[in-house]
One Martini backbone bead per residue (centre of mass of N, CA, C, O) as a GRO file, in nm:
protein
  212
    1UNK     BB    1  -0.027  -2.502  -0.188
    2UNK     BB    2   0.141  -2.429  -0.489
    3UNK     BB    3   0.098  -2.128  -0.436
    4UNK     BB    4   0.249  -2.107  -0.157
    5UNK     BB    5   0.512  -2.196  -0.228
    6UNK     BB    6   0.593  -2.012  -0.494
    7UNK     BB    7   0.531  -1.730  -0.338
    8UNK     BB    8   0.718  -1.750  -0.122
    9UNK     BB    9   0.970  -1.824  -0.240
   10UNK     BB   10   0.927  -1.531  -0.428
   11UNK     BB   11   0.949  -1.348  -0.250
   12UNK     BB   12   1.232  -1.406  -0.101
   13UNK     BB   13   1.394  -1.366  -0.371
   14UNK     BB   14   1.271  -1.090  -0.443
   15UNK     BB   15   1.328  -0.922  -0.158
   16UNK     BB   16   1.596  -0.949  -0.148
   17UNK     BB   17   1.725  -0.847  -0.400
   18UNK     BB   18   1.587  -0.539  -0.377
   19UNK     BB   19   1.746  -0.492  -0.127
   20UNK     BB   20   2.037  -0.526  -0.280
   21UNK     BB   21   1.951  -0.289  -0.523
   22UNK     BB   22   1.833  -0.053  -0.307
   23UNK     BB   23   1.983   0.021  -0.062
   24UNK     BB   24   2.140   0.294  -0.183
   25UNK     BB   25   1.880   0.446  -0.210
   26UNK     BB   26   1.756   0.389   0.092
   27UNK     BB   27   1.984   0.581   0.219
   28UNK     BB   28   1.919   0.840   0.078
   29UNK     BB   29   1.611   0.907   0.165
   30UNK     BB   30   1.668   0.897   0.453
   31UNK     BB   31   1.814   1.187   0.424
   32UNK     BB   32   1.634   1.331   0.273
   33UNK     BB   33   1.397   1.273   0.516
   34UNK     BB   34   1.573   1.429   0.782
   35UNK     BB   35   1.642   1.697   0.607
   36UNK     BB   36   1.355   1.828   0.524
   37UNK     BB   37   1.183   1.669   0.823
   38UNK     BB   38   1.019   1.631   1.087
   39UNK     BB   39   1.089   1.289   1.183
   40UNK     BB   40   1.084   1.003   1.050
   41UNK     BB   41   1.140   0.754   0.801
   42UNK     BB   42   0.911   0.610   0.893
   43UNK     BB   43   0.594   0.568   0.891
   44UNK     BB   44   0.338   0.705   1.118
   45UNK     BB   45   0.111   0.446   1.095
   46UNK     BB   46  -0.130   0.242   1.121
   47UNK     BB   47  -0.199  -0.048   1.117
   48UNK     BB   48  -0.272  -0.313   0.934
   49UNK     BB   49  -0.452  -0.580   0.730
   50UNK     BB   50  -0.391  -0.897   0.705
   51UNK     BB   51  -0.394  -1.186   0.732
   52UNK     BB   52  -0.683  -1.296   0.901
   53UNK     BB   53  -0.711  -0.960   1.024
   54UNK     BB   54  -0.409  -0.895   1.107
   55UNK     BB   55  -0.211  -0.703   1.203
   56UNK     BB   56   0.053  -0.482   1.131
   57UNK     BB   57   0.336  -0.350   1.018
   58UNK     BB   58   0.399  -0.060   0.765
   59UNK     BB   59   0.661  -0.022   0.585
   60UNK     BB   60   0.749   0.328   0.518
   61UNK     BB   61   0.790   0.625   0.356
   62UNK     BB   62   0.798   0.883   0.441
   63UNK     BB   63   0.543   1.185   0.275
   64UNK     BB   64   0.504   1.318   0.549
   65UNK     BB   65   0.402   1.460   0.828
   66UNK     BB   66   0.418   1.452   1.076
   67UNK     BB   67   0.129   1.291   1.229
   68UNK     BB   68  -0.045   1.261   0.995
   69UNK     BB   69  -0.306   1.076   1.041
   70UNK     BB   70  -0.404   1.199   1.302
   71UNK     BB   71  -0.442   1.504   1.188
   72UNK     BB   72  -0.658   1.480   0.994
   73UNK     BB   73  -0.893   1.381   1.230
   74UNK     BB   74  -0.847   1.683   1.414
   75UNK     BB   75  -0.736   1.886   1.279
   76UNK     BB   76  -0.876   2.188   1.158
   77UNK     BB   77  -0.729   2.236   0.926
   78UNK     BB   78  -0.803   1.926   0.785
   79UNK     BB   79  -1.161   1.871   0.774
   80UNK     BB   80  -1.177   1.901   0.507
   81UNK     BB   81  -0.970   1.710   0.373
   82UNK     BB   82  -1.148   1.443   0.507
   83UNK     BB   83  -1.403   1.456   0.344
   84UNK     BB   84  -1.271   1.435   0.107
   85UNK     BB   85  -1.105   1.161   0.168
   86UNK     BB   86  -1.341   0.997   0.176
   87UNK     BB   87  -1.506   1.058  -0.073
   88UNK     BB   88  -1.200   0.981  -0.244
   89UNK     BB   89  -1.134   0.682  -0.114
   90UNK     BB   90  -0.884   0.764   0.055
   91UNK     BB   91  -0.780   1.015  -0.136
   92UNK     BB   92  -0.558   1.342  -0.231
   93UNK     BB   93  -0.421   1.489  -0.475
   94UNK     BB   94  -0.425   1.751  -0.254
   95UNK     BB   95  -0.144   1.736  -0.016
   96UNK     BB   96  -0.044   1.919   0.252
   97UNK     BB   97   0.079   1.656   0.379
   98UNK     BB   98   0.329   1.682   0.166
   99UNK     BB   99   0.629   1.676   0.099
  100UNK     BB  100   0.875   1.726  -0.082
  101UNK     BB  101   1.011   1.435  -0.088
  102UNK     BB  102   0.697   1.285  -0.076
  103UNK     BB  103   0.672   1.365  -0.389
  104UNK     BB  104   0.846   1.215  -0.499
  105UNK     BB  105   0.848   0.935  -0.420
  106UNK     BB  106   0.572   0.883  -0.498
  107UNK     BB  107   0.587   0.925  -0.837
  108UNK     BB  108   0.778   0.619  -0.809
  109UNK     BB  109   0.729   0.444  -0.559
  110UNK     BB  110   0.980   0.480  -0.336
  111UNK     BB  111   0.783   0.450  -0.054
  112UNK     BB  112   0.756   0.122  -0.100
  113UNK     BB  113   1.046  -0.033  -0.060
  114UNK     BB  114   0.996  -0.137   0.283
  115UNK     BB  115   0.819  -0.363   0.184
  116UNK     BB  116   1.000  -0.553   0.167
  117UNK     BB  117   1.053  -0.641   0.467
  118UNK     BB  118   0.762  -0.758   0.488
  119UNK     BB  119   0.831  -1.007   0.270
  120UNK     BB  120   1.040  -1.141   0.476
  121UNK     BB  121   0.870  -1.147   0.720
  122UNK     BB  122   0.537  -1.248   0.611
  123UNK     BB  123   0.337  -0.992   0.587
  124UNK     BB  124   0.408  -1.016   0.264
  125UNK     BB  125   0.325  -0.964  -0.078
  126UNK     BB  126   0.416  -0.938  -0.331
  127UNK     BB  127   0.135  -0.997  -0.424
  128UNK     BB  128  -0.190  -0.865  -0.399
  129UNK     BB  129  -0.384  -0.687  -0.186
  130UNK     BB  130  -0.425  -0.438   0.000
  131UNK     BB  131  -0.334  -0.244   0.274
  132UNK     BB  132  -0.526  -0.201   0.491
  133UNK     BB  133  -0.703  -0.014   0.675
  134UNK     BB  134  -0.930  -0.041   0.940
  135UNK     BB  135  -1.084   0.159   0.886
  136UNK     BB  136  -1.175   0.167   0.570
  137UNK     BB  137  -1.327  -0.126   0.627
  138UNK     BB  138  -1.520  -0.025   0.877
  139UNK     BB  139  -1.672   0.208   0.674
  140UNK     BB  140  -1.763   0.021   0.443
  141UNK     BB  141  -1.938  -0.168   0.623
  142UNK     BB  142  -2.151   0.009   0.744
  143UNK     BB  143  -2.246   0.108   0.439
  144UNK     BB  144  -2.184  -0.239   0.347
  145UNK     BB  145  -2.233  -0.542   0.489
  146UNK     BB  146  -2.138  -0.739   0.200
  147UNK     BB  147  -1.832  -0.683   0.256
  148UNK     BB  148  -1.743  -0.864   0.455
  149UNK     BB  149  -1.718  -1.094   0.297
  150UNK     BB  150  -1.503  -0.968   0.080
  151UNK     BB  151  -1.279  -0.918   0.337
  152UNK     BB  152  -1.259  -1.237   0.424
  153UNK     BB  153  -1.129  -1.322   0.127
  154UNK     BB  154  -0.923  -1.117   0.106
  155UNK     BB  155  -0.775  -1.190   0.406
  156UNK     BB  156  -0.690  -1.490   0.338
  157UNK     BB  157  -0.430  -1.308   0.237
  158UNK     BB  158  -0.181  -1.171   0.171
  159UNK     BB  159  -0.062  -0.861   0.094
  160UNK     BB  160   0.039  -0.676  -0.154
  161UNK     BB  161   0.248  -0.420  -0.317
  162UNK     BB  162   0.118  -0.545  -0.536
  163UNK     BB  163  -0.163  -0.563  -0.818
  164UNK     BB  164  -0.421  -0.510  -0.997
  165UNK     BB  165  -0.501  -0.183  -0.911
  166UNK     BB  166  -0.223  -0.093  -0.941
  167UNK     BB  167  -0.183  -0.176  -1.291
  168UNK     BB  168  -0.516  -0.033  -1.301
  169UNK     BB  169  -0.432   0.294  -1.161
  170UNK     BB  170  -0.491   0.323  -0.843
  171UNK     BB  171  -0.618   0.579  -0.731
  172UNK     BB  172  -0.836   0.583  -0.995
  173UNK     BB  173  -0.986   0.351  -0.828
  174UNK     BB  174  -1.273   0.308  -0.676
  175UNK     BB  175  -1.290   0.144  -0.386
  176UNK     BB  176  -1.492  -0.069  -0.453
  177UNK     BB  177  -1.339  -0.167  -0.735
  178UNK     BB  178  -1.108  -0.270  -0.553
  179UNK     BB  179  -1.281  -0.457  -0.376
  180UNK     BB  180  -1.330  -0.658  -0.618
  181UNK     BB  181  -1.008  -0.682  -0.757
  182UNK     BB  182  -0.936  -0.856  -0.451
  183UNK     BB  183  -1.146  -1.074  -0.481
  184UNK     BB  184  -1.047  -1.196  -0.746
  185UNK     BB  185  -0.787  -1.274  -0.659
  186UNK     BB  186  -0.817  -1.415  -0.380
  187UNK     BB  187  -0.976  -1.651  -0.559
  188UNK     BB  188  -0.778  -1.777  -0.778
  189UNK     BB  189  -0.462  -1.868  -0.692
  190UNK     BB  190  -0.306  -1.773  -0.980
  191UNK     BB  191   0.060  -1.791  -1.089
  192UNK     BB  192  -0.001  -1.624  -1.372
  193UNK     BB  193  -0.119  -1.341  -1.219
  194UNK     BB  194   0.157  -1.306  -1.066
  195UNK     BB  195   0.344  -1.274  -1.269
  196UNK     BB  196   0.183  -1.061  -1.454
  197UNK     BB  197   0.192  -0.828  -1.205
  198UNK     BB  198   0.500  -0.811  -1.200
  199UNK     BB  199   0.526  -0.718  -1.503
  200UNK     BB  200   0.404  -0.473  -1.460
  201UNK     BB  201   0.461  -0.307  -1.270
  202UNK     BB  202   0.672  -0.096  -1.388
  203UNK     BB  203   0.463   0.032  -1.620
  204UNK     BB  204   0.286   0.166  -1.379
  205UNK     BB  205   0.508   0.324  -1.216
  206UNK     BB  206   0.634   0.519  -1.481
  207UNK     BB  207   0.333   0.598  -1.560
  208UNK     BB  208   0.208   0.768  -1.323
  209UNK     BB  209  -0.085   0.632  -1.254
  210UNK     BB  210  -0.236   0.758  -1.007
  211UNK     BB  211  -0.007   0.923  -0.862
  212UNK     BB  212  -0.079   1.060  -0.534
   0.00000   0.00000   0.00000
């Protein structure tokens, strides 16, 4: 309970504060990727998987070519990278469906400013298991029964921004490996975590690891 108490205290004062020191970066941004490219300013992809497996909106800037996540799977032009994406864990080194704009912005994760209004709405916490996909999830779970159990710890909290994963390589962490590590966290609800990660969190963004 005193877990609960002090990381959404702390999470609305964080993403508050955030949202008033980066506004003018965050309408920068939106001008730069409706200059860039046709499509919306948040990305236009599907529903996440929430706390207790409800799904939510999750509010990001577009880095990508109008309506990427569905022509992924469909377009016959990206069907050879749909399958580098499953077997590289879910991640692309070389995304061609990715923007001028979404490649800078991806880089310094400036992509994921929109997620403070996601931790104000109490859809996500600063700290946390990463927001997954409903798919990545249910294509691991076919693969191996055991993660169901292990997911349904891990979504018994908030999502969050960054995470122990997030600070500890990003995207060269391969899948598995992500789920066992937000599973760590998930179990232990230690306000200790919240902090570290939270320091932690500027110098793994800055040494731009893993960040693709």
């Amino acid at each position: 309970m005193l877990y609960k108490i002090l990381t959404r205290f702390f999470d609305i004062v964080g993403s508050l504060v955030a949202i008033l020191l980066f506004s003018w970066l965050m309408i920068i941004i939106s001008i730069l990727i409706k200059l860039d490219s046709v499509g919306p300013i948040l990305a236009d992809t599907p529903e996440r998987v929430g706390k207790n497996y409800k799904p939510f909106k999750f509010y990001k800037f577009r880095s990508m070519i109008q309506n990427a996540h569905e022509l992924l799977k469909t377009d016959k032009r990206f069907k050879k990278i749909y399958m580098e994406y499953k077997q590289n864990n879910y991640k692309l080194k070389n995304d061609p469906r990715i923007t001028k704009v979404g490649k800078l912005i991806r880089k310094y994760s400036l992509d994921e400013l929109p997620q403070f209004f996601n931790v104000l709405k109490g859809d996500m916490s600063l700290v946390g298991p990463r927001a997954y996909y409903f798919d990545e999830l249910e294509y691991y779970i076919s693969k191996d029964k055991n993660f169901k159990k292990d997911i349904e710890i891990i979504t018994s909290i908030k999502p969050g921004i960054t995470g122990i994963w997030q600070v500890s390589g990003r995207s060269e962490i391969p899948f598995d490996k992500r789920i066992k590590i937000d599973l760590e966290y998930a179990s232990s609800h230690s306000i200790w975590n919240y902090f570290l990660i939270l320091l932690k969190t500027p110098f793994a963004v800055f040494s731009k690891r893993g960040a693709y």
